[in-house]
C-alpha positions as CSV (number, residue, x, y, z in Angstrom):
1,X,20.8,1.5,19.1
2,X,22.7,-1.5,20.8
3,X,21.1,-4.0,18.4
4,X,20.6,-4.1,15.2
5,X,17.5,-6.6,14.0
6,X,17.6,-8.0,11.0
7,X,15.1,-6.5,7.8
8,X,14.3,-7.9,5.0
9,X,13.7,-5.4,1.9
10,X,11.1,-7.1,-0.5
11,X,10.8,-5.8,-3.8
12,X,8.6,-6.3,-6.7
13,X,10.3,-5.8,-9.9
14,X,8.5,-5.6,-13.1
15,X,10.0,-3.8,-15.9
16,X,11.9,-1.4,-13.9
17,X,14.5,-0.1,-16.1
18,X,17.4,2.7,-15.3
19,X,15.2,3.9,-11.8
20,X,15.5,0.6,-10.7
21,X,18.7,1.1,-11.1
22,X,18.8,4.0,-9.2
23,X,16.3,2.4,-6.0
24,X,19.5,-0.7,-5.9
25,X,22.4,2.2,-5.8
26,X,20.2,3.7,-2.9
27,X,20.0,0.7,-0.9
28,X,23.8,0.2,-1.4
29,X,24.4,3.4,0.3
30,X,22.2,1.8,3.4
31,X,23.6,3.5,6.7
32,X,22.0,0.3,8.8
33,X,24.3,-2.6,8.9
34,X,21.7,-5.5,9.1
35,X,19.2,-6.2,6.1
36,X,18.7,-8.4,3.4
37,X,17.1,-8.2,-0.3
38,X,14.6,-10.3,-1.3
39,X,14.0,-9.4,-5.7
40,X,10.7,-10.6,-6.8
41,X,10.8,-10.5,-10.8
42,X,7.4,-10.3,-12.0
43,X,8.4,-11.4,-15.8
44,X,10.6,-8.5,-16.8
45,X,11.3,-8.1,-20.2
46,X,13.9,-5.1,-20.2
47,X,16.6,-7.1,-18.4
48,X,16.2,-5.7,-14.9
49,X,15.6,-8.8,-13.4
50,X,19.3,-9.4,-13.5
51,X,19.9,-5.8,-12.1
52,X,20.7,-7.1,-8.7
53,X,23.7,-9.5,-10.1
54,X,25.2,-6.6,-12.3
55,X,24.3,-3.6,-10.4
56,X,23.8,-4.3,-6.9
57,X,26.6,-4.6,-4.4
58,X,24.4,-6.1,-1.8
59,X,26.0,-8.5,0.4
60,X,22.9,-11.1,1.4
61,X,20.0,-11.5,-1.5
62,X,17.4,-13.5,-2.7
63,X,15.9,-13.3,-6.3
64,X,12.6,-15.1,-7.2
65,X,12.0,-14.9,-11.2
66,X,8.2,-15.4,-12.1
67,X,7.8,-16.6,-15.7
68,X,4.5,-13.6,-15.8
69,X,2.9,-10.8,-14.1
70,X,1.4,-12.3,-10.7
71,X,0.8,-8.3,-9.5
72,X,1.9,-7.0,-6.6
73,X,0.1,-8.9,-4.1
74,X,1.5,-12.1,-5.2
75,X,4.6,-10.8,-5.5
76,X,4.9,-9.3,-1.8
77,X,3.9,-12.8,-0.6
78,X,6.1,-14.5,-2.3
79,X,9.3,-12.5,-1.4
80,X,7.6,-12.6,2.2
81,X,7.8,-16.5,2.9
82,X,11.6,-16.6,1.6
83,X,12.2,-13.4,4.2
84,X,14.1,-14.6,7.8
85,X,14.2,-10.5,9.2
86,X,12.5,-9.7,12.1
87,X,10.9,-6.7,10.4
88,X,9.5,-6.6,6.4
89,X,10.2,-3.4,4.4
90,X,8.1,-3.4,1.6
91,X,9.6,-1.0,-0.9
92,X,8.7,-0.4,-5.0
93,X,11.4,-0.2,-7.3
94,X,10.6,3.1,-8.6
95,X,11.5,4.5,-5.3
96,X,15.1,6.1,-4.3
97,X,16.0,6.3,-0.4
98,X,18.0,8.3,2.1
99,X,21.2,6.0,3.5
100,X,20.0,6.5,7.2
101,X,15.9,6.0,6.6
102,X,16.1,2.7,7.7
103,X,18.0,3.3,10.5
104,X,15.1,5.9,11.9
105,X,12.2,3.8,11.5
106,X,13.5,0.8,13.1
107,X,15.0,3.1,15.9
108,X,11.6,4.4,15.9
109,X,9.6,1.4,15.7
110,X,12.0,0.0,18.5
111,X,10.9,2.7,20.6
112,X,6.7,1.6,20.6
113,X,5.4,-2.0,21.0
114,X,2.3,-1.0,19.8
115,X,3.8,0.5,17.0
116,X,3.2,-2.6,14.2
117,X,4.0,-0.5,10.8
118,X,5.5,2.8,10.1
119,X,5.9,4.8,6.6
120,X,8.4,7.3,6.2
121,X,7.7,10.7,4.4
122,X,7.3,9.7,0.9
123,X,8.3,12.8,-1.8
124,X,7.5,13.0,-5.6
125,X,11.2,12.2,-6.8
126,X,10.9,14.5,-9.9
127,X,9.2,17.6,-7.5
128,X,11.0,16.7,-4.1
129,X,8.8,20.2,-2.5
130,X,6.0,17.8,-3.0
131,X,4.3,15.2,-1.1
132,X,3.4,11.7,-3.3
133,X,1.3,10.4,0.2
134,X,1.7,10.7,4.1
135,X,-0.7,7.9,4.5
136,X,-4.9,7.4,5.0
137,X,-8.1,7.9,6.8
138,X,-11.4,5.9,6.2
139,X,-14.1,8.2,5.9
140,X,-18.2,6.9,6.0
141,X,-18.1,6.8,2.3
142,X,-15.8,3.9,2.1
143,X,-13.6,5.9,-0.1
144,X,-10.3,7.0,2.0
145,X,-9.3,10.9,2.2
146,X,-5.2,10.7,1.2
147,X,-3.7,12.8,3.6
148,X,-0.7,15.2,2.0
149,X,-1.8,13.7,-1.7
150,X,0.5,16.2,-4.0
151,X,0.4,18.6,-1.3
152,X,3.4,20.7,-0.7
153,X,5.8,19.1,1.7
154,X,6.1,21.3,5.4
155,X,4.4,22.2,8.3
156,X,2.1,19.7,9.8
157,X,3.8,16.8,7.7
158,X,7.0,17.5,9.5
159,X,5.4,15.9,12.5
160,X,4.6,12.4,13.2
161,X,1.5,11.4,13.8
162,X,-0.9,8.1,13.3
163,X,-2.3,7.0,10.2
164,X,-5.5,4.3,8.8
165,X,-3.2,3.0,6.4
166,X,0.7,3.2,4.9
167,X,1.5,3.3,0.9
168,X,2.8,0.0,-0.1
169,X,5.7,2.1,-1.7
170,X,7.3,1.5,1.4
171,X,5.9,0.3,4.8
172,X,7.9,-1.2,7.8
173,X,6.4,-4.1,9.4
174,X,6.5,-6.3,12.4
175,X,7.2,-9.5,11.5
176,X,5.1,-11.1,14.5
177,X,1.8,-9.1,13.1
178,X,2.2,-11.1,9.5
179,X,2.6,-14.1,11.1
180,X,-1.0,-13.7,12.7
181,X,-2.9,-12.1,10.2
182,X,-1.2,-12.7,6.7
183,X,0.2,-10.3,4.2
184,X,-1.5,-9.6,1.4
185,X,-4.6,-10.8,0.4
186,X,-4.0,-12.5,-3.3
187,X,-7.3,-12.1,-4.7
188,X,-6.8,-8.6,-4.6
189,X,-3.8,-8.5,-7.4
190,X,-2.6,-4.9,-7.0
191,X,-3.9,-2.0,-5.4
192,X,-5.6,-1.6,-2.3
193,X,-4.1,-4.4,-0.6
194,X,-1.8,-2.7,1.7
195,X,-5.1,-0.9,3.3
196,X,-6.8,-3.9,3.9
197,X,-3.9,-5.2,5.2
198,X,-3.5,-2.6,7.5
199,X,-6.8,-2.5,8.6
200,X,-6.0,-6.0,10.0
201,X,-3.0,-4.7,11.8
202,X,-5.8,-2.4,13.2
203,X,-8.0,-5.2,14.3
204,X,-5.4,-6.9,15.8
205,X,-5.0,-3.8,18.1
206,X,-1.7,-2.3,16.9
207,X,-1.1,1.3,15.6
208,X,0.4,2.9,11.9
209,X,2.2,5.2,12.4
210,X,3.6,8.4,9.4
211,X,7.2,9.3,10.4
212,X,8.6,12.0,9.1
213,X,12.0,12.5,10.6
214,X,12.5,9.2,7.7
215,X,12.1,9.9,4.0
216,X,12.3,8.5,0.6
217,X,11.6,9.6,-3.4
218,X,9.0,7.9,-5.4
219,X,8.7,8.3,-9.2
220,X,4.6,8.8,-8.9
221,X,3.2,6.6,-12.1
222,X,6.2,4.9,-13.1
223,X,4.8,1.5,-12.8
224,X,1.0,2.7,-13.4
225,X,1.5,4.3,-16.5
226,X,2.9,1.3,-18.0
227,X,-0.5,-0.1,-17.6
228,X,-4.1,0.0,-18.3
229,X,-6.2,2.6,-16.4
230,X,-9.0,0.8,-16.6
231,X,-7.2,-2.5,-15.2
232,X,-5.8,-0.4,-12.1
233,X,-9.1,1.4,-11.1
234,X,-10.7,-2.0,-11.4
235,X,-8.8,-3.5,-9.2
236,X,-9.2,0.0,-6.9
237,X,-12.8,-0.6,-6.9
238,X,-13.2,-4.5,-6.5
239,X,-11.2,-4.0,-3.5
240,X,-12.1,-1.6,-1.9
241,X,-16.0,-3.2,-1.7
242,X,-13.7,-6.6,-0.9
243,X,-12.3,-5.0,1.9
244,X,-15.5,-3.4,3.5
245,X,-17.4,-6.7,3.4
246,X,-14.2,-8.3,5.5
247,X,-13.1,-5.7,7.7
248,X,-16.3,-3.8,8.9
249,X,-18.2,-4.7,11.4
250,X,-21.9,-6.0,10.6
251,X,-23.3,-2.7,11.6
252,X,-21.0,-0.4,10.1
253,X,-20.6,-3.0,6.9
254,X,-24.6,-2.1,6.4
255,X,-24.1,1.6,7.1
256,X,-20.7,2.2,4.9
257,X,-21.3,0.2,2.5
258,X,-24.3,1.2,1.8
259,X,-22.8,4.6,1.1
260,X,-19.9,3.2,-0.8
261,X,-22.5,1.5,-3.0
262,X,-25.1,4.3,-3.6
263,X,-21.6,6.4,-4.3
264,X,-20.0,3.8,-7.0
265,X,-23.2,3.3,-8.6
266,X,-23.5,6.8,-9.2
267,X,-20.4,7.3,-10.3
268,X,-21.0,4.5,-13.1
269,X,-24.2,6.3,-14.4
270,X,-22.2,9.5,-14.4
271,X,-19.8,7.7,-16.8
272,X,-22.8,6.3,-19.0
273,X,-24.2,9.7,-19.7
274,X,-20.8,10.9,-20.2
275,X,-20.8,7.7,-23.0
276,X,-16.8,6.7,-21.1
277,X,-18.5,2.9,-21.6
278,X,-15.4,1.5,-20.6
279,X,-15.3,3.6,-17.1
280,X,-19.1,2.4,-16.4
281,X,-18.2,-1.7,-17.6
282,X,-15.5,-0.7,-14.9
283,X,-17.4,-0.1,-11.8
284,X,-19.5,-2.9,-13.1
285,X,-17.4,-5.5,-13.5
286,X,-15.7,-4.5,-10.0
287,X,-19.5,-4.9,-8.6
288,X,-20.2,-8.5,-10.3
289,X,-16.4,-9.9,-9.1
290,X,-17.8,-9.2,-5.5
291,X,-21.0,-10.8,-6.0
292,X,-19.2,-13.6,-7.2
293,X,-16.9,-13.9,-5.1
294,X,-18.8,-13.4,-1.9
295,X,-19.0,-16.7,-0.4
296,X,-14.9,-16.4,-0.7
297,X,-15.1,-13.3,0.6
298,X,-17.5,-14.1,3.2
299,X,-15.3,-17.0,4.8
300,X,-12.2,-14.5,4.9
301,X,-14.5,-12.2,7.1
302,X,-14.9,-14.8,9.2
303,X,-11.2,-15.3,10.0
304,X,-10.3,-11.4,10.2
305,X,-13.3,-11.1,12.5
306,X,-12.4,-14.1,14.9
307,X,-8.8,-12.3,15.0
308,X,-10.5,-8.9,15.9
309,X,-8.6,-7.4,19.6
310,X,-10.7,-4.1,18.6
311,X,-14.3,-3.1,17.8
312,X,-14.8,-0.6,15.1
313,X,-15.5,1.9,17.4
314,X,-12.5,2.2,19.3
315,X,-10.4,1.8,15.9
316,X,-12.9,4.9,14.3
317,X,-11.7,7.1,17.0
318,X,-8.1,6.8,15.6
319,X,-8.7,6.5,11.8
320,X,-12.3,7.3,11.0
321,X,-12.5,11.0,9.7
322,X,-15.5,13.6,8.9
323,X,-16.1,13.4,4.6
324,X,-14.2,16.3,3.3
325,X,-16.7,16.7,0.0
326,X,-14.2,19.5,-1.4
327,X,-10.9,17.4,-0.5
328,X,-12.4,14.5,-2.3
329,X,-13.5,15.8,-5.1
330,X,-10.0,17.4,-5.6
331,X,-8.8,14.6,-5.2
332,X,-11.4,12.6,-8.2
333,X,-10.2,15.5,-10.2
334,X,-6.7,14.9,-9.9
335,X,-6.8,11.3,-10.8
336,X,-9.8,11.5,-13.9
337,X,-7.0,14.0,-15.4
338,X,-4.4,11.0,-15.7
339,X,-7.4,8.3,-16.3
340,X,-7.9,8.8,-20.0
């Protein structure tokens, strides 16, 4: 590669303790000359905001302390409108890299115009054989299907091939597509806002794209466990029905979320005869934030869809797959084992 643009990593930092540690060593052995750090503290407690000044050997930073919590959608921003690279690596702190990973995805990225985000192979750092996510597909139910969730790494994930949506864990973006259509949406807090946001890149008529030939570790739950269940799959749900409402097309937005609705609500009855109150107040509560935040909501829709390049139905043939019933419901199984 003859030139070498400059990235800015952005990091959210909240608590992040000895693998912190670790994911700053990592980025010191960065094979790719050009980049920047951008440390977002989202009130740390344990002293790792500082890791960056005692730890770090990294040449060009920026460090943004936050006196609380703003979640990771804040955070992102934030770090964001202090970044000057022409691409934005979002990356957690619980994550370790490979030194030349950034050089492949911008060499890679360099390669497509079309090409607006890319996500490297991301591993489960304690169980390296398997996969923590190779990116998603929207299926009619509104839910996504996770493609490679905890799956054993090999085969069909050694190739690259294009995705709905990259993990926030670590995502490399166009600079040029932020600038058009925003970063995260704020309202959303944490979780599920690197879908929606990708769905824009979508809409704007760019592709996502998994790349294996790159690769990272993530400590899976690091962060999560640290906090309420209840507060994350909140946030999972409100979103999600967020989303729908501003990316879908009218006709599809009736169709899909219909689904998605029957689907939730069920799920919340299921909860109530199961007396988990606390699960059913969940879905609930991520139902009556929507309500009342739909005029909001509404008015975003209108911007995304004055924006839209794409209709759904040229985007469906690249992300839209058929409900796998037995996939998902893996898949609910895995995560109700950890939601206790």
């Amino acid at each position: 590669m003859k030139q070498y643009p400059l990235v800015s990593i952005i990091i959210a930092n909240w608590n992040g303790g000895e693998i912190f540690k670790a994911c700053l060593n990592s980025l010191n052995k960065l094979s790719y000359p050009n980049w920047e750090l951008i440390l977002v503290d989202n009130g740390s407690s344990d002293g790792s905001e500082n890791f960056i000044i005692r730890y770090g050997k990294i040449k060009y930073y920026k460090l943004i302390k936050n006196k609380t919590n703003l979640g990771f959608a804040q955070a992102n921003n934030q770090g964001y409108r202090r970044a000057r690279g022409a691409y934005i690596l979002l990356l957690n702190n619980d994550t370790k890299v490979e030194p030349d990973f950034l050089t492949k995805l911008i060499c890679r990225i360099e390669q497509h115009s079309q090409i607006g985000v890319i996500q490297p192979k991301i591993v489960i750092m304690d169980n390296p054989e398997y996969l923590d996510n190779v990116g998603a597909y929207l299926t009619s139910t509104g839910f996504l299907e996770h493609w490679g969730y905890m799956e054993k790494d090999g085969g069909v994930f050694d190739e690259e091939k294009i995705i709905f949506s990259a993990k926030g864990a670590c995502m490399l973006i166009r600079r040029e597509i932020i600038e058009k259509v925003g970063l995260f949406d704020e309202d959303f807090v944490s979780y599920m806002e690197e879908t929606d946001f990708c769905w824009r890149v979508w809409l704007l008529g760019y592709k996502i794209l998994f790349y294996p030939q790159a690769k990272i570790y993530h400590k899976v739950g690091f962060t999560s466990k640290k906090q309420n269940q209840i507060y994350i799959n909140y946030h999972s749900f409100k979103n999600r029905v967020a989303s729908l409402i501003k990316n879908l097309e009218i006709g599809n937005l009736l169709l899909i979320g219909s689904i998605h609705a029957f689907l939730i609500l069920f799920l919340s009855f299921y909860y109530l005869f199961k007396f988990q109150f606390n699960k059913t107040g969940m879905i609930w509560g991520a139902i009556l934030w929507n309500i009342k935040n739909f005029p909001a909501t509404f008015q975003k829709r209108q911007r995304i869809q004055e924006i839209r390049k794409k209709s759904d139905g040229q985007i469906f043939l690249w992300i839209l797959h058929k409900t796998n019933w037995t996939l998902m419901f893996s898949h609910f199984v895995k995560v109700e084992a950890n939601f206790r």
